[in-house]
C-alpha positions in Angstrom: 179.8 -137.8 -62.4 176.8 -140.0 -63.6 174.1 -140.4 -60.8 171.3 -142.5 -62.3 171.3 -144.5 -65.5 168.3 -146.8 -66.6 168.6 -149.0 -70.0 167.1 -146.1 -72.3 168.6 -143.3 -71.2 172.2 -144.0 -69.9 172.7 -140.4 -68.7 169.4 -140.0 -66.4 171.2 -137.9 -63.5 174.7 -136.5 -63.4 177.1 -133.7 -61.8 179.2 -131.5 -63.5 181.9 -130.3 -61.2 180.8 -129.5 -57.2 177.5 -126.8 -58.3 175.4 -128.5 -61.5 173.8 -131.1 -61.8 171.6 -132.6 -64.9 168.6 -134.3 -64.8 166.9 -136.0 -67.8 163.6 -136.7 -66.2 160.4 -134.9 -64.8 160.8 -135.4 -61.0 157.6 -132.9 -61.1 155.6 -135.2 -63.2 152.4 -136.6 -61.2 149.3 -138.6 -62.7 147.6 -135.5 -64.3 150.6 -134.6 -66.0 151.5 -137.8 -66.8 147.8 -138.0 -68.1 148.0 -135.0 -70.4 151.1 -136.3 -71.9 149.1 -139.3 -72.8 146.5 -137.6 -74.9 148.5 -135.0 -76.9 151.1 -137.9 -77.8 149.0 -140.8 -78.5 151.4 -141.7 -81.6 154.5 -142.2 -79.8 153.2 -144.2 -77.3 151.5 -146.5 -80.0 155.4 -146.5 -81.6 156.3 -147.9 -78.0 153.4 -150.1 -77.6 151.5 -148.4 -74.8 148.3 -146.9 -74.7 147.2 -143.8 -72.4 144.9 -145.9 -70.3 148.1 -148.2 -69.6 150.8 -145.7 -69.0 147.7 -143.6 -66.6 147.2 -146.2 -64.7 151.1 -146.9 -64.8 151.4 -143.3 -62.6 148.4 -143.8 -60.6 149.9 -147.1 -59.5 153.4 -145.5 -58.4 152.4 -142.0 -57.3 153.0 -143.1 -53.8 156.1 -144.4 -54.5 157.5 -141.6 -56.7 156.4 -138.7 -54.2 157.9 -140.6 -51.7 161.3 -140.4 -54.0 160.6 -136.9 -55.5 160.6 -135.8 -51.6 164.1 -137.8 -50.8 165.8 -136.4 -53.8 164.8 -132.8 -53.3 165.6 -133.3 -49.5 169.2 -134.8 -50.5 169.5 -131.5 -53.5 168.6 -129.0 -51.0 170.8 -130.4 -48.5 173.5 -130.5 -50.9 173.0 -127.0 -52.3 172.4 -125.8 -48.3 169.6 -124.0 -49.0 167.4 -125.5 -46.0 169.2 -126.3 -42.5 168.4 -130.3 -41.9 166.3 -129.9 -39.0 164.1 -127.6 -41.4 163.9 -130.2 -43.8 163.0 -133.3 -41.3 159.6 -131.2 -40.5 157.9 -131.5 -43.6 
């Protein structure tokens, strides 16, 4: 089942059958990673038109609003996969 599509990648998220699941994405990925990425490919973000400074200050920008997501998702997976009870998981 496809979970997430965006216009480059149509296959972002999906679920194979009731126990895997695919994701084609760095949910980990914060501004320092996002920032080392930067500077050791410099040539494919020229190929895309970006710059490190632009795509940096693209992750500073949103880091709020992707931890906010990051935590939502991994609350939803491990809810899911009933690793950690609900009331556990409202605490953090």
């Amino acid at each position: 089942a496809l979970l997430a599509t965006s216009p480059s990648c149509v296959h972002q998220a999906f679920r194979y059958g009731r126990n895997a699941y695919g994701l084609q994405f760095h949910l980990e990925a914060g501004p320092e990673m996002v920032g080392d990425w930067c500077h050791r490919y410099p040539r494919e973000l020229a190929s895309l038109s970006l710059t490190p400074d632009s795509v940096g200050a693209a992750a500073l920008k949103f880091e709020a609003e992707l931890g906010r997501l990051r935590e939502g998702l991994l609350d939803n997976f491990l809810g899911i996969a009933a690793i950690v009870p609900a009331a556990a998981r409202e605490t953090r």
